[in-house]
N, CA, C and O of each residue as an XYZ file, in Angstrom:
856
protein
N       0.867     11.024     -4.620
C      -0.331     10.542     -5.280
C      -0.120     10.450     -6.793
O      -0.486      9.471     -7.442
N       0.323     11.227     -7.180
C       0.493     11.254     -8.734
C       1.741     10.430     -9.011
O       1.939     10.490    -10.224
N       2.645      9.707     -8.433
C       3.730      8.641     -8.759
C       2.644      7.744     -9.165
O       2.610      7.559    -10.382
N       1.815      7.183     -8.534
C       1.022      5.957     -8.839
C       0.524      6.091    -10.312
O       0.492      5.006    -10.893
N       0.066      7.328    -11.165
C      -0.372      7.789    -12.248
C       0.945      7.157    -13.289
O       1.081      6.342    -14.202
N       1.839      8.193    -12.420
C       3.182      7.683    -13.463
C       4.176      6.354    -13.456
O       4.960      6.036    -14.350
N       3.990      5.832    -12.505
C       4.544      4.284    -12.428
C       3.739      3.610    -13.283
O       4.298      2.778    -13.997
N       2.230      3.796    -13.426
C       1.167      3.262    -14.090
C       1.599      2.903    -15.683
O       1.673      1.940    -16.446
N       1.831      4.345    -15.643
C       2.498      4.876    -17.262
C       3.663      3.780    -17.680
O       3.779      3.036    -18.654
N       4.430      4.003    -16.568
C       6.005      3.526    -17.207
C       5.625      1.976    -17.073
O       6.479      1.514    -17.829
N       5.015      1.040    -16.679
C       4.373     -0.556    -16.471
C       3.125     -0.674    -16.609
O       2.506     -1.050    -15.613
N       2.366     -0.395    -17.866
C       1.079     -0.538    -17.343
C       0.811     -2.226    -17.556
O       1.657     -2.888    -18.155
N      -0.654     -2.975    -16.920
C      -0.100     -3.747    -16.592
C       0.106     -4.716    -15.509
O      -0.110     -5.923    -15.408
N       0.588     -3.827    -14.736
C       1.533     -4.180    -13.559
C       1.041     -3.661    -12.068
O       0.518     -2.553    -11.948
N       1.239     -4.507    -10.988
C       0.493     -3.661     -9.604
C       0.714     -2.850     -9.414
O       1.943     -2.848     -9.336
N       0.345     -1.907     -9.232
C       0.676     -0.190     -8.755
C       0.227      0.067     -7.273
O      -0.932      0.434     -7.080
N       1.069     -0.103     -6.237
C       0.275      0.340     -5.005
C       1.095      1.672     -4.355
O       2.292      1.841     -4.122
N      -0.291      2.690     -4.133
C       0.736      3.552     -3.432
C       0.476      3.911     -1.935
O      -0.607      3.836     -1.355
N       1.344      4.204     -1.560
C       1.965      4.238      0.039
C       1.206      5.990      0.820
O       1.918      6.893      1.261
N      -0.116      6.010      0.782
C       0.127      7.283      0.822
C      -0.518      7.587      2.972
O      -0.160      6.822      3.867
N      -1.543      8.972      3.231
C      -1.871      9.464      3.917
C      -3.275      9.701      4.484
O      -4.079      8.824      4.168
N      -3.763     10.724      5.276
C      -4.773     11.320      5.216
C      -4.429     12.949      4.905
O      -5.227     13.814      4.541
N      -3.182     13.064      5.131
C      -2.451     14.760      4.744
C      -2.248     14.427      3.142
O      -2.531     15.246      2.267
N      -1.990     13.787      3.014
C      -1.494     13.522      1.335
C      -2.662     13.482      0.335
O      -2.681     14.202     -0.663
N      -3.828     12.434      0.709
C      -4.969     12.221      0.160
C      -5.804     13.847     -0.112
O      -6.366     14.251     -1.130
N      -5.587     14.613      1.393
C      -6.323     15.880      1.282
C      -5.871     16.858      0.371
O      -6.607     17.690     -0.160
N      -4.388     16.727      0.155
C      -3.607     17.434     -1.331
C      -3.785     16.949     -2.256
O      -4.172     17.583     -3.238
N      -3.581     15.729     -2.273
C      -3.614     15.009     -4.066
C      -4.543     13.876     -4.188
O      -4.324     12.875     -4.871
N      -5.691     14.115     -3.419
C      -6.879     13.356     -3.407
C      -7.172     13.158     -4.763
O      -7.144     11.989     -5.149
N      -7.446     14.033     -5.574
C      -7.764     14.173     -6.831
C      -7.397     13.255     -8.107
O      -8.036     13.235     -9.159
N      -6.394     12.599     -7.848
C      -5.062     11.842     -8.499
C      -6.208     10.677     -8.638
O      -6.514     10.296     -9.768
N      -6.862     10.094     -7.438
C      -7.358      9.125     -6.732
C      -8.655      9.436     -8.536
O      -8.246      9.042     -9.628
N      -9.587      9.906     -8.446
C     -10.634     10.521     -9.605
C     -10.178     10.140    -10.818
O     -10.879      9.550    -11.641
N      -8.596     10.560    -11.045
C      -8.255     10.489    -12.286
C      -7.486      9.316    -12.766
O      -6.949      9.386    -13.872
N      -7.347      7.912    -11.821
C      -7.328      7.059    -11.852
C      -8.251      6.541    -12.609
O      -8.272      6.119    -13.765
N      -9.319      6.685    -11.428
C     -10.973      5.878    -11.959
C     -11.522      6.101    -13.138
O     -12.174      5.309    -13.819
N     -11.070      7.888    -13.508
C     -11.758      7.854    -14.812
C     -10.943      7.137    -15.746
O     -11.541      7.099    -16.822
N     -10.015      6.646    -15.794
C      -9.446      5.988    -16.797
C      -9.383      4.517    -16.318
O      -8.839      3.758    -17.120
N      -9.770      4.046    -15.329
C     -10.364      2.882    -15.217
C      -8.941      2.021    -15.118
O      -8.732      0.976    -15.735
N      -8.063      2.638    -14.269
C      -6.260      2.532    -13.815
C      -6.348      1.610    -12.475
O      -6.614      2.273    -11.472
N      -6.177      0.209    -12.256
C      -6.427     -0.641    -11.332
C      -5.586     -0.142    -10.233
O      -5.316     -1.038     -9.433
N      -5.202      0.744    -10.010
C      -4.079      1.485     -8.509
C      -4.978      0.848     -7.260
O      -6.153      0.732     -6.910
N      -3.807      0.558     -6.884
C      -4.698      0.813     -5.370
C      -3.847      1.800     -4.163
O      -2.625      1.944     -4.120
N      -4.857      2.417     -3.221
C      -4.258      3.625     -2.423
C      -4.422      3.107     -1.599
O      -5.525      2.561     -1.558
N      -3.692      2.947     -0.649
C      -3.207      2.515      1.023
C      -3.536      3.866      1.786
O      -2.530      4.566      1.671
N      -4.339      4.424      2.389
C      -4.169      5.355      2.982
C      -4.211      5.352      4.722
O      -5.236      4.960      5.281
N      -3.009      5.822      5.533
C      -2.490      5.786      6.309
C      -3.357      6.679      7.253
O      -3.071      7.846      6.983
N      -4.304      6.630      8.256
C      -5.393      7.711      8.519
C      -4.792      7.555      9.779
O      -5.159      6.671     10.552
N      -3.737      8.490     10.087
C      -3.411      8.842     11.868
C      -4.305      9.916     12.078
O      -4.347     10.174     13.281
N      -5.096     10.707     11.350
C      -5.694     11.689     12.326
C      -5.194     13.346     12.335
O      -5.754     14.294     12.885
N      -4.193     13.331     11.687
C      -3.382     14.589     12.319
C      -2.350     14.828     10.729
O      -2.025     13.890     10.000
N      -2.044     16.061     10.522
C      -0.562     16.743      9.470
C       0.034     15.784      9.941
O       0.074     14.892      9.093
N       0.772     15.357     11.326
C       2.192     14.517     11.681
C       1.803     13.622     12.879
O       2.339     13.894     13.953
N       0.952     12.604     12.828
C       0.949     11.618     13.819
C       1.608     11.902     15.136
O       2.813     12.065     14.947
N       1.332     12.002     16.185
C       2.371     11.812     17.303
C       2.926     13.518     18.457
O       2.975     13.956     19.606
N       3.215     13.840     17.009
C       3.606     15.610     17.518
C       3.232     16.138     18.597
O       4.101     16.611     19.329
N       1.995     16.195     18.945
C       1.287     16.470     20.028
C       2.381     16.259     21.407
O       2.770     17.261     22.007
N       2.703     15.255     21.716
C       3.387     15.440     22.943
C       4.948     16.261     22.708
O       5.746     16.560     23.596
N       5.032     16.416     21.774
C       6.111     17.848     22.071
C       6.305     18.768     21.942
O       7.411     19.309     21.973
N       4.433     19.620     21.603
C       3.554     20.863     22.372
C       3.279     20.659     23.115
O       2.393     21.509     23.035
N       3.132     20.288     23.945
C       2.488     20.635     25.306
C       1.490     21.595     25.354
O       1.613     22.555     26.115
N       0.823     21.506     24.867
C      -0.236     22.590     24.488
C       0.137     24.663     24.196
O      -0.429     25.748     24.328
N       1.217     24.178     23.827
C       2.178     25.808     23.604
C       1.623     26.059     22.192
O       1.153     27.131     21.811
N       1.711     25.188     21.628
C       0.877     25.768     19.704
C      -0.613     24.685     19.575
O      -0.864     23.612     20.123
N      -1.273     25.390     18.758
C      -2.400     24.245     18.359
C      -1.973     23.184     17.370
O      -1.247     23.025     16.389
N      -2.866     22.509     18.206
C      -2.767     21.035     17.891
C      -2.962     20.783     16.154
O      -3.681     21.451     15.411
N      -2.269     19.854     15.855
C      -2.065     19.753     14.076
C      -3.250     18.721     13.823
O      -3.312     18.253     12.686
N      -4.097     18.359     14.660
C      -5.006     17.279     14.322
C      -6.380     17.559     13.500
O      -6.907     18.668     13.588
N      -6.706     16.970     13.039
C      -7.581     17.050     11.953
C      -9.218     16.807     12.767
O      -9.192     16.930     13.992
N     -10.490     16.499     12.166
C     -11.796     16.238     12.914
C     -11.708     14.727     12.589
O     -11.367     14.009     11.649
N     -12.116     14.628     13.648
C     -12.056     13.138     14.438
C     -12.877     12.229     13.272
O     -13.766     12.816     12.656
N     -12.583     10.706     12.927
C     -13.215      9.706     12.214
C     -13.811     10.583     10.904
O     -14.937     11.068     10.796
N     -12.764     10.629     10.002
C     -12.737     10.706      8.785
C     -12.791      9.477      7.857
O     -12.044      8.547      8.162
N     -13.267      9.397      7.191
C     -13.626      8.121      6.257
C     -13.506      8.627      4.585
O     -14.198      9.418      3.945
N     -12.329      7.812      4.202
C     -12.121      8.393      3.226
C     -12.467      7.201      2.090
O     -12.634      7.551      0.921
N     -12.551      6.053      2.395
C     -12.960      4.789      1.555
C     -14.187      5.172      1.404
O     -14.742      4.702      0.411
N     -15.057      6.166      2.334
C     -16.629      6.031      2.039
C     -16.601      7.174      0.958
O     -17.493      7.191      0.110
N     -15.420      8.315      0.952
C     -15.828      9.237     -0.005
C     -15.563      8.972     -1.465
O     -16.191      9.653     -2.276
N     -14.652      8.003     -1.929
C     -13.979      7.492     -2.814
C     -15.216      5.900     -3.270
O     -15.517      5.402     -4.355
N     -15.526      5.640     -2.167
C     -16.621      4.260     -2.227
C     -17.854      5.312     -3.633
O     -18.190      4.892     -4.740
N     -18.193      6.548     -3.051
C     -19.002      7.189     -3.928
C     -18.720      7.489     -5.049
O     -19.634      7.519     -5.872
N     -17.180      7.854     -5.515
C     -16.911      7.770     -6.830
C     -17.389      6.408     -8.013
O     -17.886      6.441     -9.139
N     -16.979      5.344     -7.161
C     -17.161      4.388     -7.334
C     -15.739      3.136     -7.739
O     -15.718      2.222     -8.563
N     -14.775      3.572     -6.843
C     -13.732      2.849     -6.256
C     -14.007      1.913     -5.477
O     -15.086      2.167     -4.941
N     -13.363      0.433     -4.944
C     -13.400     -0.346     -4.592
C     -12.694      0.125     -3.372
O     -11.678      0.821     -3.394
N     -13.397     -0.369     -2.137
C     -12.942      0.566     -0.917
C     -12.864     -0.489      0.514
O     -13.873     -0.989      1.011
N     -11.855     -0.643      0.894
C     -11.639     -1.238      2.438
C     -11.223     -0.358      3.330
O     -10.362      0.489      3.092
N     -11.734     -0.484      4.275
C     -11.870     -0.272      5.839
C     -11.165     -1.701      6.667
O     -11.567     -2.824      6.972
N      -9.829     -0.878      6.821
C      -9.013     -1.696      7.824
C      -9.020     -1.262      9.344
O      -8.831     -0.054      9.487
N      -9.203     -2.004     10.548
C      -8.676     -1.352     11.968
C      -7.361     -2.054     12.762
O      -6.810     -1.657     13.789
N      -6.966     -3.547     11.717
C      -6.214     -4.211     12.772
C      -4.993     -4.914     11.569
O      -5.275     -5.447     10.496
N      -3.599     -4.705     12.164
C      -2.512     -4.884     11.217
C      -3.021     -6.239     10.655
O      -3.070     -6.301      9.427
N      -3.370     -7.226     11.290
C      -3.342     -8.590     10.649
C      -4.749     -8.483      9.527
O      -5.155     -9.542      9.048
N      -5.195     -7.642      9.286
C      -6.321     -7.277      8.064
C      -5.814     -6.580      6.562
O      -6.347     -6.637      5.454
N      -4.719     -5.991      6.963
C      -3.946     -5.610      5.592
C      -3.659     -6.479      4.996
O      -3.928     -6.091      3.859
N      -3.307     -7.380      4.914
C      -2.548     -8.004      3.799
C      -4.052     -8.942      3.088
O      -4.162     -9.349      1.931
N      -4.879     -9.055      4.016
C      -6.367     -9.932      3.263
C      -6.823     -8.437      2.507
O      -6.545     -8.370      1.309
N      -7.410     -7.404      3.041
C      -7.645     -6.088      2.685
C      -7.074     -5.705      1.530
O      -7.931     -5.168      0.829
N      -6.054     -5.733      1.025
C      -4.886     -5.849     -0.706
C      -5.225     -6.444     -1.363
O      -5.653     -6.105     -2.466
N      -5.136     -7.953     -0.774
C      -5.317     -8.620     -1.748
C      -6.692     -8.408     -2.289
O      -6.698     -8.453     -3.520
N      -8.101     -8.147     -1.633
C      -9.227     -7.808     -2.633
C      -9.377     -6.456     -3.178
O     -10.185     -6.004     -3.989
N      -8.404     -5.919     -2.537
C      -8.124     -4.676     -3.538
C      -7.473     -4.521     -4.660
O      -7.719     -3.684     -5.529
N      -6.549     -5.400     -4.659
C      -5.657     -5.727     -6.110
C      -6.522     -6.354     -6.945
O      -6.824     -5.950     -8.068
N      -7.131     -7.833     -6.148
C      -8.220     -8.358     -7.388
C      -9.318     -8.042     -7.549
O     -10.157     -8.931     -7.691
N      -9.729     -6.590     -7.586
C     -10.950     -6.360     -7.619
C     -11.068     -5.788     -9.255
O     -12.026     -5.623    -10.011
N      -9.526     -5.570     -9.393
C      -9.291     -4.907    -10.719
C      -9.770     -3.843    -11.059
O      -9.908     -3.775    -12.280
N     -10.143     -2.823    -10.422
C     -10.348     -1.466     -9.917
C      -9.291     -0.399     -9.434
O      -8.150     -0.522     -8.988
N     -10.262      0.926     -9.742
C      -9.222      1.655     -8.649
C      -9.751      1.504     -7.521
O     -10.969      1.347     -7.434
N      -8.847      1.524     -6.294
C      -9.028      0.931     -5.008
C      -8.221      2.167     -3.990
O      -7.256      2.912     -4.162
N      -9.064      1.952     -3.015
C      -8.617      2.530     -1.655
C      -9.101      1.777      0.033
O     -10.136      1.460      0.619
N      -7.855      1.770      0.239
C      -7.794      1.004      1.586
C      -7.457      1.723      2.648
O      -6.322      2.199      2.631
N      -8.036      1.904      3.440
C      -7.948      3.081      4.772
C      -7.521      2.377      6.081
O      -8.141      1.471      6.638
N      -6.911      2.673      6.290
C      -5.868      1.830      7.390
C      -6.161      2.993      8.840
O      -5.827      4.175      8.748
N      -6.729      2.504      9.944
C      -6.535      3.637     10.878
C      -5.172      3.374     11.989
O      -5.060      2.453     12.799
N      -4.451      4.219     11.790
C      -2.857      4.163     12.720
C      -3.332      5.072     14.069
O      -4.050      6.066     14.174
N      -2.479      4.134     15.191
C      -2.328      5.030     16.159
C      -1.889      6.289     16.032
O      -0.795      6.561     15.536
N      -2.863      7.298     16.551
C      -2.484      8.555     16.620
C      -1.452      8.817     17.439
O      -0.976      9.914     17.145
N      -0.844      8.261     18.409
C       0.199      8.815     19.711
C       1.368      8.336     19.108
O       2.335      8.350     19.870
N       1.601      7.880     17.876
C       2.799      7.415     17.405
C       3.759      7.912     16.490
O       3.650      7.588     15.307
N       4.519      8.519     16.793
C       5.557      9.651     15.886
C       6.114      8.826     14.572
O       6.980      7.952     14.570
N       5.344      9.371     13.411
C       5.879      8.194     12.743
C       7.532      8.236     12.089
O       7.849      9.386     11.784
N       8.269      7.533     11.911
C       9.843      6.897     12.170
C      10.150      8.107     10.892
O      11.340      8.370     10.714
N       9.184      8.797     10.062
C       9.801     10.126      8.585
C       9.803     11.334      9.659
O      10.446     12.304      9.258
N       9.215     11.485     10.954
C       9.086     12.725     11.676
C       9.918     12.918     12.455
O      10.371     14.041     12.673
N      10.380     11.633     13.168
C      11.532     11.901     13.978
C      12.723     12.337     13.213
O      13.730     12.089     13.877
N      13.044     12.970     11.909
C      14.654     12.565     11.375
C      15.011     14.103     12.407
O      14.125     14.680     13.037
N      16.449     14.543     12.387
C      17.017     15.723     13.106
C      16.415     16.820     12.098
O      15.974     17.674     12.867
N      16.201     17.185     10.986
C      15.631     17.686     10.220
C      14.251     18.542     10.351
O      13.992     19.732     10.175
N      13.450     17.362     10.753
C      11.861     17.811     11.322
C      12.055     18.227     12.693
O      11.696     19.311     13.152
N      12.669     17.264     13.345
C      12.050     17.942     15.050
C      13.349     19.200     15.272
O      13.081     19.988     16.179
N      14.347     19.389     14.735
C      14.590     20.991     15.326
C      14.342     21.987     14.303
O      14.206     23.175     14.596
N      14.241     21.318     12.464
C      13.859     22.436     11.594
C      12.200     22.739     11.905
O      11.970     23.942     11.781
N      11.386     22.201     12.156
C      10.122     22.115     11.845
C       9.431     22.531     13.950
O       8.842     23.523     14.382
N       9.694     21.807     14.363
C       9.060     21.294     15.366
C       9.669     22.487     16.789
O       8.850     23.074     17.497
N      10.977     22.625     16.948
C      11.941     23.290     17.881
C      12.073     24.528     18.379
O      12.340     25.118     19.426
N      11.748     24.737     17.082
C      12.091     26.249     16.739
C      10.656     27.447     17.328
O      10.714     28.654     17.564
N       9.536     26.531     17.405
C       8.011     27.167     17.447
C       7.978     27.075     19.313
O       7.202     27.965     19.661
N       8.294     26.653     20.034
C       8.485     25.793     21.281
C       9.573     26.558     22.282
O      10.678     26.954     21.911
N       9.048     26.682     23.591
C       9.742     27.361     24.435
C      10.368     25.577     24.783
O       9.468     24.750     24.639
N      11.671     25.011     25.176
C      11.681     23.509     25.220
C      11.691     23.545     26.752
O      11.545     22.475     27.343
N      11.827     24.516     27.347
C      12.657     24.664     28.900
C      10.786     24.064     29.606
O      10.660     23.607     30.743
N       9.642     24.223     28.663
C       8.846     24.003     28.980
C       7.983     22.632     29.017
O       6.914     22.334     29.549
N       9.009     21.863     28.140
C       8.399     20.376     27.471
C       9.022     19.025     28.543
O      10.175     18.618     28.404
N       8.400     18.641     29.230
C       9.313     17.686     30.438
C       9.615     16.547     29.611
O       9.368     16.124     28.481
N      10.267     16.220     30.671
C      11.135     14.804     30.058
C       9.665     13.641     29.918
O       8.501     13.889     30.233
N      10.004     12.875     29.573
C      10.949     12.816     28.282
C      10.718     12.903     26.493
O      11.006     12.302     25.458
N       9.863     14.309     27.087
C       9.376     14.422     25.890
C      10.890     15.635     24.883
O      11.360     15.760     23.752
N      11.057     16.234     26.282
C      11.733     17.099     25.655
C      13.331     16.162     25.251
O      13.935     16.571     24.259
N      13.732     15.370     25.761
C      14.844     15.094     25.394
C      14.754     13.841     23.765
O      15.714     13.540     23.056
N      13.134     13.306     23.584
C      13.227     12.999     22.562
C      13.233     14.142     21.281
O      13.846     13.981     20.226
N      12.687     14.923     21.513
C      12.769     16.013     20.481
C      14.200     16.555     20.205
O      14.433     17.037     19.097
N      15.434     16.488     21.416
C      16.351     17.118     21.336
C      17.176     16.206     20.644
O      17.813     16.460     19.622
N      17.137     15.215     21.202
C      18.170     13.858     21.157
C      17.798     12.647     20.158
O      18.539     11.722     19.823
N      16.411     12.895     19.750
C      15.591     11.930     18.617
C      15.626     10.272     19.700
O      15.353     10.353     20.897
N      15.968      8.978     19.090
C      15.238      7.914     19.455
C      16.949      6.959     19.706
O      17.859      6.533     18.995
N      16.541      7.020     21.370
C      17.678      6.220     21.666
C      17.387      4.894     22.581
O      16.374      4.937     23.279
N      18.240      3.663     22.630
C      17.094      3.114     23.661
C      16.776      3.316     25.001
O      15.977      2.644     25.653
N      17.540      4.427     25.452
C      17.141      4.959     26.998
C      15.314      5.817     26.713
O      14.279      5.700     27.369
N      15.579      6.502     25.655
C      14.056      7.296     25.651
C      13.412      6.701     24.752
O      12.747      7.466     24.053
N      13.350      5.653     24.500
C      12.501      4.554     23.700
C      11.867      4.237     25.412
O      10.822      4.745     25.820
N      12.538      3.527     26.048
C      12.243      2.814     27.295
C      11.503      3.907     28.251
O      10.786      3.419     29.125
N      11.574      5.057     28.201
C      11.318      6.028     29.145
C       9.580      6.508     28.640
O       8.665      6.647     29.451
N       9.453      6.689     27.206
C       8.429      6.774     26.446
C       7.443      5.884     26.614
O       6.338      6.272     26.996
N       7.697      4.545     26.352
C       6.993      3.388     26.711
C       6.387      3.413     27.820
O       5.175      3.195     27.831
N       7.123      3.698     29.072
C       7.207      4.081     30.552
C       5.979      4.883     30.681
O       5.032      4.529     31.383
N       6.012      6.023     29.958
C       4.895      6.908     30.011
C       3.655      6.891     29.130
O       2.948      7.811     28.719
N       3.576      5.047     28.892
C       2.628      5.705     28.004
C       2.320      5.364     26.131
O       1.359      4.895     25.522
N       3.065      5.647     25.898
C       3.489      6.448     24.422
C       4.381      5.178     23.789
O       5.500      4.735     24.048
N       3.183      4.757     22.694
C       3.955      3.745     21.962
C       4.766      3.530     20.966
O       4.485      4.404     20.146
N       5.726      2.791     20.492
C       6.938      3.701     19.602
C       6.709      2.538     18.768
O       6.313      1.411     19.065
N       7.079      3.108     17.539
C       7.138      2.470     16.125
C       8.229      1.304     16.033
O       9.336      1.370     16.568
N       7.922      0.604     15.540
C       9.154     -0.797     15.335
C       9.192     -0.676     13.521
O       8.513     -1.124     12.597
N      10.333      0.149     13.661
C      10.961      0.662     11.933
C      11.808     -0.560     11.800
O      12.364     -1.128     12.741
N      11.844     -0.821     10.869
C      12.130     -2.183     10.359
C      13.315     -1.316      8.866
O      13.673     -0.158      8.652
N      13.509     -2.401      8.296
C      14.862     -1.609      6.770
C      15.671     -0.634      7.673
O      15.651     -0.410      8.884
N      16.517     -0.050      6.444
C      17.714      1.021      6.630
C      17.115      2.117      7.079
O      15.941      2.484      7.134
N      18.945      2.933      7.635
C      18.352      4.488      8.110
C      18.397      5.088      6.603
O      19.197      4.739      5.735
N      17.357      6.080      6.468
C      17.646      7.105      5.363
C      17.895      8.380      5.557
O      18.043      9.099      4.569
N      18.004      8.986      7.028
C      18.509     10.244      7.324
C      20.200     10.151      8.218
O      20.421      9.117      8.849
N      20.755     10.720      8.208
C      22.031     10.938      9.101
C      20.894     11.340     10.865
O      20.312     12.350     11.261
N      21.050     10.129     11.354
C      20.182     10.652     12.626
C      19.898      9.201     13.452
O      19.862      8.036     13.056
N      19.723      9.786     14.719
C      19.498      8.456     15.658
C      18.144      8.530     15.734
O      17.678      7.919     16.696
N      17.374      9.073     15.040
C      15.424      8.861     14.390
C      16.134      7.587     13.304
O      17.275      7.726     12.865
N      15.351      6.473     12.997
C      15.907      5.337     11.958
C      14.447      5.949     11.306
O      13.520      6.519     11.882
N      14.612      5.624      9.993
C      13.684      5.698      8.946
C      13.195      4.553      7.954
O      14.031      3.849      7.387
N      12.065      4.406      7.786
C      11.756      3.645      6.071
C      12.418      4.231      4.931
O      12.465      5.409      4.576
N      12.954      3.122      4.387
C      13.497      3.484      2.853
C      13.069      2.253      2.053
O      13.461      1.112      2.299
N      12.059      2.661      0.875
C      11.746      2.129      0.280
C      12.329      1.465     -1.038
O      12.115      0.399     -1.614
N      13.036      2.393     -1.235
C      14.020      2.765     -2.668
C      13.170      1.664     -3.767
O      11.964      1.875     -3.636
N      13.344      0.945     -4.442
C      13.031      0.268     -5.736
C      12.912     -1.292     -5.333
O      13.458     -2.093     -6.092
N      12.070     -1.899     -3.911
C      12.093     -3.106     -3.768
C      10.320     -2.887     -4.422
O       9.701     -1.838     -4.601
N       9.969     -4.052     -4.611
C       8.953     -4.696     -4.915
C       7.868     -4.693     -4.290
O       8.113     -4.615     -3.086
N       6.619     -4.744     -4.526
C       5.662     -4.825     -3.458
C       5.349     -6.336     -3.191
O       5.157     -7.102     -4.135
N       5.303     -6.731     -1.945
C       5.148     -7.589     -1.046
C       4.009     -7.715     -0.360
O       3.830     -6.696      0.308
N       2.968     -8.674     -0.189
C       1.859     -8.614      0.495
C       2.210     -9.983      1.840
O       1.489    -10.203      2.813
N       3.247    -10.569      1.553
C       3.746    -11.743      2.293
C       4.606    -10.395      3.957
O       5.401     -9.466      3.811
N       4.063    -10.841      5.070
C       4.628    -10.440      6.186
C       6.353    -10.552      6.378
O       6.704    -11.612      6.896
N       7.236     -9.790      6.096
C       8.016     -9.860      6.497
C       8.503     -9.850      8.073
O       7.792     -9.404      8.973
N      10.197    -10.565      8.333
C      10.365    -10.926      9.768
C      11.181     -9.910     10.411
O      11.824     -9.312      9.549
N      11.347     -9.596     11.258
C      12.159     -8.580     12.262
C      13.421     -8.611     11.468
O      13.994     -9.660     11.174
N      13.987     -6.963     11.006
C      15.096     -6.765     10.503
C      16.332     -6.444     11.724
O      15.930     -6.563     12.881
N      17.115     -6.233     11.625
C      18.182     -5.168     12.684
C      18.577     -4.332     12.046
O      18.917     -4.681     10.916
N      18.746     -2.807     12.409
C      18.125     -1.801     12.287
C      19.449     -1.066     12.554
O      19.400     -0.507     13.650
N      20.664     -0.874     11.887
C      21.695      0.204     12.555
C      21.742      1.690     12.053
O      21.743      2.222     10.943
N      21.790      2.256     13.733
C      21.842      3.427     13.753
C      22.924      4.458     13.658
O      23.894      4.260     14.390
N      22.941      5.373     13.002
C      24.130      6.154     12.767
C      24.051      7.659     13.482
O      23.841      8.570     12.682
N      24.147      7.921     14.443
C      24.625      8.786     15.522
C      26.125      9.672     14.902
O      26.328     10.875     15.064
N      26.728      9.034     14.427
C      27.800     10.187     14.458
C      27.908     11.399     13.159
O      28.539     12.432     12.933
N      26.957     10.620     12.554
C      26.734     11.921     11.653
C      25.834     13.047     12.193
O      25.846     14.186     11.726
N      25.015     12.625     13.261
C      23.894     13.414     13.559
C      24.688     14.680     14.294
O      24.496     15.887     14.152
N      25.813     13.854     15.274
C      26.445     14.855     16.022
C      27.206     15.672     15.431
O      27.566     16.718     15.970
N      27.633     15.252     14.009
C      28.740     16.539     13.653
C      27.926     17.214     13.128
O      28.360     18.357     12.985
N      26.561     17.036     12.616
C      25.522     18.360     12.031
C      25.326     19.148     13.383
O      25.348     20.371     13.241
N      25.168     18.754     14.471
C      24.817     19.241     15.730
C      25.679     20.281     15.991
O      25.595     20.903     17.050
């Protein structure tokens, strides 16, 4: 939340959009205030899955409580009261109209995007989270397939296909990997913001680093 403050700084000026949460917003919500009072045209994308980590849920099995938050949170309406310029998105093909009157509203802005909750998002799967974070709390002998072998084994296309199978819809990560891991990731690094739809990337995965950390 506070990059958007300081990108602001280093271009002012210039579009500032930031990429954020509903876990993120609830930490550095505040950022969002101190925009407005300085009357800083940002606009906040906020990503509302519902939950600390989108998705997680199916690899408790109800062994720990659930990381999910109270149901239909509205965070454009709490920020609408500051007196931010505020969209309410439900359907991908509404973002990019949704920006654009958020950019020209010449305001600080917040756009609330609601994401499928059953969807692990492509920063959770890295080998990192699901055996540092996720593994370790979890009896696994207890988690059936194929839940347990995505947690073990991360995202291959046998348990891409098996997932689907059951259910459970999987993310189409697009750009480079940014972890050593067969989880692929977003990497944003220093491209530009884009409101134009980009087309299906190919996506290579790097497995053999994952195995020699293994």
């Amino acid at each position: 939340m506070l990059k958007g403050l300081r990108d602001w700084s280093a271009r002012p000026g210039k579009p500032v959009l930031v990429l954020t949460s509903d876990t993120s917003i609830g930490m550095g919500g505040g950022d969002i205030e101190t925009a407005l009072r300085y009357r800083l045209p940002i606009v906040y994308l906020v990503a509302n899955h519902g939950s600390l980590a989108g998705g997680v849920d199916c690899f408790f099995q109800g062994q720990i409580q659930s990381w999910d938050y109270l149901p239909g949170q509205r965070y454009d309406r709490m920020y609408e009261i500051l007196g931010c310029h505020t969209e309410h998105v439900n359907k991908a093909c509404e973002i990019g109209t949704a920006l654009r009157r958020a950019f020209n509203s010449g305001r600080t802005a917040v756009v609330q995007v609601e994401v499928d909750n059953r969807v692990v998002h492509p920063w959770f799967e890295t080998l990192s989270f699901r055996l540092g974070v996720i593994a370790h709390q979890l009896d696994r002998d207890r988690i059936p397939a194929p839940f347990h072998d995505y947690l073990m084994e991360g995202r291959t296309p046998e348990i891409d296909q098996a997932l689907e199978m059951s259910g459970v819809p999987r993310s189409r990560t697009q750009k480079r990997v940014m972890a050593f891991d067969r989880a692929t990731c977003i990497s944003w690094g220093e491209r530009p913001v884009s409101l134009e739809p980009e087309g299906p990337a190919l996506v290579e995965k790097d497995s053999a680093k994952a195995d020699e950390i293994r």
